[in-house]
Each structure stands twice: as structure tokens, then as C-alpha cells.
ZAGU-792674 format. One record per residue: y, x, z of N, C-alpha, C, O in turn; residue in one letter. Coordinates in steps of 0.2 Angstrom, whole numbers, plus 5000, padded with zeros to 4 digits. Example, Ala and Ser with C-alpha at 12.3 -4.5 7.8 and 13.67 -1.06 7.14 Angstrom:
REM residues 2
497250665039497850625039498450665039498350715042a498950645035499550685036500050645039500650675040s
//
This chain:
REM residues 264
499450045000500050005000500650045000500750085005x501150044994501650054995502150075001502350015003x502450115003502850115008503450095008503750125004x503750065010504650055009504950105010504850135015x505550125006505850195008506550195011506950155008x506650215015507450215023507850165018507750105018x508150205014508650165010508650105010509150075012x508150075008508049995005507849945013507949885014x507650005016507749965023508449965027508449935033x508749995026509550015027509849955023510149915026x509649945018510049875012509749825015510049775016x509249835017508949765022509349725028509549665028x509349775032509749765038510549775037511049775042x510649795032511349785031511549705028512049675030x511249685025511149615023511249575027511749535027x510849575031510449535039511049555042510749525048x511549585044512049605046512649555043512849505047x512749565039513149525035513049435037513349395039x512349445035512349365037512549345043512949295044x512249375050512349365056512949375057513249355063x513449415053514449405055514549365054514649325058x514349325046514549255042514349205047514749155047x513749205050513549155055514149165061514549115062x514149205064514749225068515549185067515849155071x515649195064516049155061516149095060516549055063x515449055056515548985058515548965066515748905067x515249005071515348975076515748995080515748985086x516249035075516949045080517548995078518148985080x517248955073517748905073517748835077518148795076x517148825081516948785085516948805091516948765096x516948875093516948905098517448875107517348845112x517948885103518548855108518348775110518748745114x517948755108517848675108517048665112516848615113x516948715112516248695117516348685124516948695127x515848655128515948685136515748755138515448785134x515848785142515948875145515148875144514948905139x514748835148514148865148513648865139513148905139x513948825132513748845127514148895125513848945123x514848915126515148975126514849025126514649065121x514749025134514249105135513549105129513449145125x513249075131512449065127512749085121512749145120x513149045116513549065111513649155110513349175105x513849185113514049255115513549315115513549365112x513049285121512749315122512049315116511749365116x511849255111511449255108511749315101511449365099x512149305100512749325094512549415095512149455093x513049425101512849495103512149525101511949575097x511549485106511049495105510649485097510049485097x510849485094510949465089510949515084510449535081x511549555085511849615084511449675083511249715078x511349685091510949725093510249745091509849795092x510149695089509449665088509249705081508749735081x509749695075509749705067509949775068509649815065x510349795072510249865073509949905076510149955078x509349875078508949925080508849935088508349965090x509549915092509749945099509349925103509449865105x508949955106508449925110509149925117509349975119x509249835119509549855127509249855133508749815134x509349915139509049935145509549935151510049975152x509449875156509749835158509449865166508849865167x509949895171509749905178510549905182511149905181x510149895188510649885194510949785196510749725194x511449805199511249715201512049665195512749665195x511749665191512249625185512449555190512049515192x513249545191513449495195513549435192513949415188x513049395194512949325192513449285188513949325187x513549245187513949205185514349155190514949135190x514049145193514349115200514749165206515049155211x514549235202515049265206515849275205515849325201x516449255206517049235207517249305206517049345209x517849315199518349375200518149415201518249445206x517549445195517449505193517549545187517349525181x517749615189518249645184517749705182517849755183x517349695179516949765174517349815172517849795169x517149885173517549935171516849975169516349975172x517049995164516350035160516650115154517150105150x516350155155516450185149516250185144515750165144x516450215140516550185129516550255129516750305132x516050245123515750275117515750275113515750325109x515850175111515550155106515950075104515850025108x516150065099516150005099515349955100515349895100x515049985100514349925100514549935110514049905113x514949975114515049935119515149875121514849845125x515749845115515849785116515149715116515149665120x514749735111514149695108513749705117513749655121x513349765117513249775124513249735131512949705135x513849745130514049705138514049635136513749595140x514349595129514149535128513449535129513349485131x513049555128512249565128511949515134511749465135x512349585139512049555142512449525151512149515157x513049515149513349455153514149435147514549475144x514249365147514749345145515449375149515549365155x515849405144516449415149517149415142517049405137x517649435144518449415141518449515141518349545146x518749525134518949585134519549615133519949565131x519849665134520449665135520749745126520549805126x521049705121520949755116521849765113522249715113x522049825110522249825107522649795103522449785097x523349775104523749715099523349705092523149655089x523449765090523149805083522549765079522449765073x522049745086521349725083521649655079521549645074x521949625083522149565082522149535076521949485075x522449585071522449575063522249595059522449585053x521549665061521049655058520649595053520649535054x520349625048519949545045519249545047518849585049x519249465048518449465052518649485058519149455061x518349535062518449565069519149535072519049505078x519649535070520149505074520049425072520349385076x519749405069519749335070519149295077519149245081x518549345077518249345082518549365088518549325093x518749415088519049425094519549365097519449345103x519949335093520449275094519949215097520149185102x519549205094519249145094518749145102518449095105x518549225106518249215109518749215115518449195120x519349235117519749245120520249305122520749305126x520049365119520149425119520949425123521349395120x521049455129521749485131522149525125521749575124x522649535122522849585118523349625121523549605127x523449675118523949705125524249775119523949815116x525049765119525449795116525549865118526049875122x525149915115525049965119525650035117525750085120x526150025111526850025112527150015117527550065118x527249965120527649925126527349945131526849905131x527449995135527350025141527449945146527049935151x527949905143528249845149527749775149527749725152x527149805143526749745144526149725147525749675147x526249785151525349805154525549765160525049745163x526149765163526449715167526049625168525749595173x526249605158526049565157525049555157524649505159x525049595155524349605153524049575159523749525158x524149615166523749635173523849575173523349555173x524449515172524549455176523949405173523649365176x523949435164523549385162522649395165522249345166x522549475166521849455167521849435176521449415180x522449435177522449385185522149335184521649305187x522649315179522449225178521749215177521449165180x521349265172520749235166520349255177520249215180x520349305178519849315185520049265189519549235192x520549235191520549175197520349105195520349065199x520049105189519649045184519149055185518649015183x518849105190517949105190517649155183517049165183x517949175178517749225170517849285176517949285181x517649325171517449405171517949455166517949425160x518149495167518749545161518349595162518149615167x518249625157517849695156518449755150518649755144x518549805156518949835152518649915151518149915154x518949975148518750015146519350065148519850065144x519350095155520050135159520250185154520750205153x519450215151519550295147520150295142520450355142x520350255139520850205134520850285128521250325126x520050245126519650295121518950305122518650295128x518650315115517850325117517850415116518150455113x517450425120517050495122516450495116516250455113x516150535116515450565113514650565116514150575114x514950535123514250535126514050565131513650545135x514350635133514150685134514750695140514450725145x515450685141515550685148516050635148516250615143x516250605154516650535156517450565156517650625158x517950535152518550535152518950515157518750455160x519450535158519950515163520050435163520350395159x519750425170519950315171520850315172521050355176x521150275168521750265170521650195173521250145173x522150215178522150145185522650105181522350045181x523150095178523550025175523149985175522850005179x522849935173522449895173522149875177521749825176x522149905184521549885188522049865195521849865200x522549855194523049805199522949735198522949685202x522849735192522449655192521949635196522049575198x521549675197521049645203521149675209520649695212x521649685211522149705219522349645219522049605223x522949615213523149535214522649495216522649465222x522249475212521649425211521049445218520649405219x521149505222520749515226519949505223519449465224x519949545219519149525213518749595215518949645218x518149575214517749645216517649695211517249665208x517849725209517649795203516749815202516449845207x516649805198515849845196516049875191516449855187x515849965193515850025188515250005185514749985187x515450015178514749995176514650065171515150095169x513950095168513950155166513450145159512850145159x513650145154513350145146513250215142513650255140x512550235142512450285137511950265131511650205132x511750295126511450285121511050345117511350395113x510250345118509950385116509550385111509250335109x509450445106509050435101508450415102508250395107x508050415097507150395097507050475102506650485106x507350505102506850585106507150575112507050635114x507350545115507650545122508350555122508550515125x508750605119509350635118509850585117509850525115x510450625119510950565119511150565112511150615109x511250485109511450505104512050525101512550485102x512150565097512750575094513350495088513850475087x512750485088512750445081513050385081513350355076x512950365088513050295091513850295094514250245096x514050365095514750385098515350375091515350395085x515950335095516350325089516950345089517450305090x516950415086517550455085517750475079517350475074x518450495078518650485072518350475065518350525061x518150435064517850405061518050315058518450275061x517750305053518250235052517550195054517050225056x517650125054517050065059516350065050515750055050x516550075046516250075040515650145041515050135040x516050195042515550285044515250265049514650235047x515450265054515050215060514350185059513850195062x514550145055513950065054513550115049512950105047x513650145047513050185042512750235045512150225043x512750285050512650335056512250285059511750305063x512350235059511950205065511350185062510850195064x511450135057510850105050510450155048509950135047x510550225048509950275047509750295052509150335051x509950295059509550295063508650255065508750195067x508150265065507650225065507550175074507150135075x508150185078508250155083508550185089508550245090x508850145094509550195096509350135105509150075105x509350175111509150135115509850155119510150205122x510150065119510850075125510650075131510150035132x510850115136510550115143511050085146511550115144x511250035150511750005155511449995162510949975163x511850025166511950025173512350005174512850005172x512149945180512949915184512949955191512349965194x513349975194513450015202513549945207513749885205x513549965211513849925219514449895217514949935214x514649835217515349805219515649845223515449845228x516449875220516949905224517349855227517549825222x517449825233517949775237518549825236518549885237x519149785233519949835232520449815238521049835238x520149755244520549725247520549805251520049835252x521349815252521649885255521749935252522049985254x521449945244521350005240521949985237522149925238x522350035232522850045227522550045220521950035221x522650055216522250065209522150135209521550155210x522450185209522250255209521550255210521150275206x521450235217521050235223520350195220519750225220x520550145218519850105211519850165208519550205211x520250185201520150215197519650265197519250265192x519650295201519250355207518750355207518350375204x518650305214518050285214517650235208517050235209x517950195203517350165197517350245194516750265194x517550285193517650355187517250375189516750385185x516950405197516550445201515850405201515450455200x515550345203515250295203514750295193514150285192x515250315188515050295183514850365179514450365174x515250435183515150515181514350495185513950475181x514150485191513750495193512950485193512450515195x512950415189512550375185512450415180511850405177x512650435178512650465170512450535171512150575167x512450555178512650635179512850655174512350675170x513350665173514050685168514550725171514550725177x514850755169515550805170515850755171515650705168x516450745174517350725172517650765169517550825169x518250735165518750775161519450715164519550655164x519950755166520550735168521150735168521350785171x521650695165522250725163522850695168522650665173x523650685166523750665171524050615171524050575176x524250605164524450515162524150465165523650465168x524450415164523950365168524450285162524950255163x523750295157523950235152523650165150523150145152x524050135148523450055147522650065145522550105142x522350025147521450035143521549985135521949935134x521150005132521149985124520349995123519950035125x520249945117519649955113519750025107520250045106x519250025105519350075101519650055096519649995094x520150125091520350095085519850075079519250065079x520450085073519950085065519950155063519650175058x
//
């Protein structure tokens, strides 16, 4: 029996990609109009979805806070755009990206339709705004998942957490979970491939389609309580809590900037 050769299974699953955005889509035009709990289900099936066609096998440890748990704020570090798919994976949450995505084609219309915070990362004055807004989304009972690094890394060590963003859940009095994402080749190793650096989201989706399978590892740590702490003080501890899971180096600088998703 003939074998099929990478390539033609590469156009396969690029295919079956295309289809599952285009599905993506029709059910983001209903999205807004569902009840929360089709919402999530919506989300999380879509993500897994995702992951699915590409191959990512997800590996889920430590204690993921329920849905019933009130005013919590995921802080995770980035890789990867398939962070965002990831964490949809495997809990529904509101993410906090870039004005920029917004107008994206496709991608910014998903993003709009599931909730996405934008945040005008020009305007130093609007991360004011921002922190108020994901006040508001965590005192509703949802969850905000953001990315302190404000940049993805390659894998291999944890970048400086900037604490802006994480006054939000001093106001809101929300619990913080460090959460800790790596991605490994078929050999164990981490992978390269999966990391999203200068590069456009097209390079990206190809490095990964030749990959024969890429396994996300996600760790959630201990809920940090912030009642008493400052944001520095979060920042610290989720950066240290998420170096540590990974056993990873730190890298550190002195700014201290808004979190963003990754660019194009």
C-alpha cells in the first residue's frame, strides 16, 4: 500500500483548518446571543478543535479553578500564539490583546465576537482603562487571562512579568493563578517550532504543519490571594511560581509595560 507523503498530509490538515476557522466564524455570529454556559462549550469545543488538526496533544496538571470560582485572573507565559487556543482548551476565559488585533481579517473578528479586552498599547493612559475594564469582566464571575511578558519568548527562559495589569485584581480582590505553558517536540525537547518569534502567523502555521505532533504542557500553580500585596509583589511571585514549574532561568528588565498578545 502506497504511503502518503508529509506534504499532501500538510494540504490535508491545512484544509481541515480552513474549514474549522470558516465554522468558527459562523458561530461567531451567534456567539453574543447564546447563554454563558453554550458560550463556553462554544469555546472550548472550537479551541479543541484547533488543537486537535494540529496535531497538539494538550497535557493538563495542577488544580484548574472551576467555573464557580469567582474573580479569577490567569497570568501565563507566551510562546505562542496557540497559547491563546490552549488556555481556551482547556478553561473558558476573556483575553486581553492588542488594539491592533482588532482589525485583523478573520482573527479580529473572532476575537470581537468572543469578548476580547483591547487595549491601546500607544496610550500609556489606557491601561488605566483597561485594569477598570477587566475589573468589571472579573466582578461578573468570568475569568481574564493575560500574558505579563508583553511578548512571546522561545521556550527556553521566562521573560520579565510586567505588573500593569495586575491592579485589576487588587481592585476586584480576585485570586491570581500563575499558570505555566511549554511545548515539546515528538523527542521530548522543547520545541522550537511552536515558539512565535519574528515571524509572520502564515511561517508560524507552516513550522508547525510539518511538525508530526507537538505536545502543550500546561500547569496551573496555587492561587496567589493579592488581598495586601501591590502588583510588583503579584508580578514576582506569578514570574517566580511559573520560572519554577518550567525550571527556567528569568530574564529581567526594568520597564514595567502593558501585557499584549502577540503581533503579526
Amino acid at each position: 500500500m502506497k504511503q502518503i507523503s508529509p506534504r499532501y498530509v500538510r494540504i490535508i490538515r491545512l484544509a481541515r483548518l480552513i474549514i474549522h476557522v470558516t465554522w468558527g466564524i459562523l458561530q461567531a455570529t451567534v456567539y453574543p446571543y447564546c447563554s454563558r454556559n453554550k458560550q463556553q462549550r462554544m469555546m472550548q469545543n472550537w479551541a479543541a478543535g484547533i488543537l486537535k488538526i494540529l496535531r497538539i496533544n494538550l497535557q493538563c496538571s495542577g488544580e484548574v479553578p472551576e467555573q464557580k470560582v469567582k474573580r479569577a485572573l490567569l497570568v501565563a507565559n507566551h510562546v505562542s500564539w496557540l497559547d491563546i487556543c490552549v488556555m481556551m482548551a482547556v478553561t473558558p476565559t476573556q483575553f486581553v490583546a492588542k488594539s491592533e488585533i482588532r482589525n485583523w481579517p478573520v482573527i479580529g473578528f473572532l476575537c470581537k465576537r468572543i469578548g476580547t479586552l483591547f487595549i491601546e498599547r500607544s496610550k500609556r493612559s489606557d491601561t488605566l482603562r483597561i485594569n477598570r475594564e477587566i475589573g468589571d469582566v472579573l466582578n461578573t464571575g468570568e475569568r481574564v487571562c493575560i500574558f505579563p511578558e508583553a511578548g512571546t519568548s522561545d521556550g527556553t527562559q521566562i521573560n520579565h512579568f510586567h505588573a500593569s495589569l495586575l491592579q485589576s485584581a487588587i481592585t476586584a480582590e480576585a485570586n491570581l493563578y500563575p499558570v505555566a505553558i511549554r511545548y515539546l517536540d515528538h523527542t521530548g525537547s522543547i520545541s522550537r517550532d511552536a515558539a512565535y518569534i519574528d515571524v509572520s502567523l502564515v511561517v508560524s502555521l507552516q513550522r508547525i504543519l510539518k511538525q508530526p505532533c507537538i505536545d502543550a504542557v500546561v500547569t496551573f500553580n496555587e492561587a496567589i490571594h493579592t488581598v495586601g500585596k501591590n502588583r510588583r509583589e503579584l508580578a514576582r511571585l506569578a514570574e517566580h511560581a511559573v520560572a519554577n514549574t518550567l525550571s527556567l532561568p528569568l530574564y529581567h528588565t526594568e520597564s514595567e509595560k502593558p501585557s499584549y498578545l502577540p503581533g503579526g
